[in-house]
C-alpha positions in Angstrom: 0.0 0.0 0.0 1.3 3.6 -0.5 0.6 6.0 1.9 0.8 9.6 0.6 1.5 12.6 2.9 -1.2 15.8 2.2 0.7 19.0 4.1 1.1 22.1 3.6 0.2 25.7 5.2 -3.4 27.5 5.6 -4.8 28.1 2.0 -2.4 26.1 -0.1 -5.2 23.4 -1.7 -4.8 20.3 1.1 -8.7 20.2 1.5 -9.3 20.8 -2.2 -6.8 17.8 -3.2 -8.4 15.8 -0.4 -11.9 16.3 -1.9 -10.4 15.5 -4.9 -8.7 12.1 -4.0 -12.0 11.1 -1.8 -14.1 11.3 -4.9 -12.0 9.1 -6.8 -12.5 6.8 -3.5 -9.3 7.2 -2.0 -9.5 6.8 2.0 -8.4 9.8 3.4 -7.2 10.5 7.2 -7.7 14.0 8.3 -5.8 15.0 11.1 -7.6 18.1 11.4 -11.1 16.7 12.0 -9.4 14.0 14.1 -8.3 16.8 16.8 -11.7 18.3 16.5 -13.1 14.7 17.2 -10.6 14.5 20.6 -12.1 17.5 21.8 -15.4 17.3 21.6 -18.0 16.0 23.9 -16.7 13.1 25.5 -13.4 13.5 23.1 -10.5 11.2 24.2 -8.4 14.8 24.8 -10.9 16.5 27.0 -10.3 15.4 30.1 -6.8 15.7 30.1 -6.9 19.4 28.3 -9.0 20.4 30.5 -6.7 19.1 33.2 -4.2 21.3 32.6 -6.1 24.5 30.7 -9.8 24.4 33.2 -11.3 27.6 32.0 -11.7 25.9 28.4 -13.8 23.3 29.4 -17.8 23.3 28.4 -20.4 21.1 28.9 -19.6 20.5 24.8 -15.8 20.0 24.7 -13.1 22.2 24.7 -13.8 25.4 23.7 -10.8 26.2 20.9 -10.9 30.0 21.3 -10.4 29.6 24.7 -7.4 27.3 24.5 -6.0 28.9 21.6 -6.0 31.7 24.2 -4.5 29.9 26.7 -1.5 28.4 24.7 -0.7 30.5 22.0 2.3 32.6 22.0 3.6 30.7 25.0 5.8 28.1 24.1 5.9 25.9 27.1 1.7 25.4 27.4 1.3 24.7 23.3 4.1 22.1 23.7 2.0 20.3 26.9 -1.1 20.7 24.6 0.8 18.8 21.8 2.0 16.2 24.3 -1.6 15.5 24.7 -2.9 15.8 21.1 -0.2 14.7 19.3 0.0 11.3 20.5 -3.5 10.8 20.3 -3.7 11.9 16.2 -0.8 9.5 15.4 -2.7 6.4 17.2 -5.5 7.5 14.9 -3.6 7.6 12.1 -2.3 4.1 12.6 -5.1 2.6 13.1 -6.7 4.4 10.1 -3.7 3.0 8.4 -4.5 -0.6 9.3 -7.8 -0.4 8.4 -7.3 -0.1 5.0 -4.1 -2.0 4.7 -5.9 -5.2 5.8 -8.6 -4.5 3.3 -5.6 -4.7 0.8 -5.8 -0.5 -0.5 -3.3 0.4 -3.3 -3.7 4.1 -1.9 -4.4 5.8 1.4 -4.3 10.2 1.8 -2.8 11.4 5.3 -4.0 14.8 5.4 -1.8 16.6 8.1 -0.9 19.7 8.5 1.9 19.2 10.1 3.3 16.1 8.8 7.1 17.2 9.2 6.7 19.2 12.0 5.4 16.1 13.8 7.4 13.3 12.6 4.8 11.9 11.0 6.6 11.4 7.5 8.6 8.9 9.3 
């Protein structure tokens, strides 16, 4: 199976080329939506986010704005918020990953932002 990295900055065509691959019936992971997923309601993220960052905590998730508020611009908290996330994208990505390699896929789409950044192209 060939698993093909989707990265780049904000505006630069990664959720047009997803589109794109997912009509042509491409399985595409999007890291993106997987965060959003972590910290929503009941999101595998919350608790522990909320753990450290309390004021952006609602009965619905985490409230972005709110943590976005609390961690950017200040190195140290982003990098305890990516402890928590990052971890919990790649396990997603794996397992997205084994999905379709046990149903034999010649092509998979890992749409991630920050693939290098991450590690993730290793």
């Amino acid at each position: 199976m060939h698993v093909l990295g989707l990265t780049g900055s904000i505006g630069m065509g990664k959720s047009t080329a997803a589109k794109m691959f997912q009509r042509l019936k491409v399985p595409v992971h999007d890291a993106d939506a997987t965060v959003h997923r972590l910290m929503s309601k009941n999101g595998a993220a919350v608790k522990e986010i909320s753990d450290l960052f309390p004021e952006t905590e609602t009965e619905n998730g985490i409230d972005r704005k709110k943590l976005g508020d609390a961690v950017f611009g200040q190195r140290e908290k982003l990098k305890q918020l990516e402890a928590i996330l990052h971890p919990l994208v790649r396990q997603k990505m794996h397992r997205f990953i084994d999905r379709y390699a046990r149903q034999r896929r010649e092509l998979v789409v890992l749409d991630i932002p920050l693939l290098f950044e991450t590690g993730g192209d290793r």
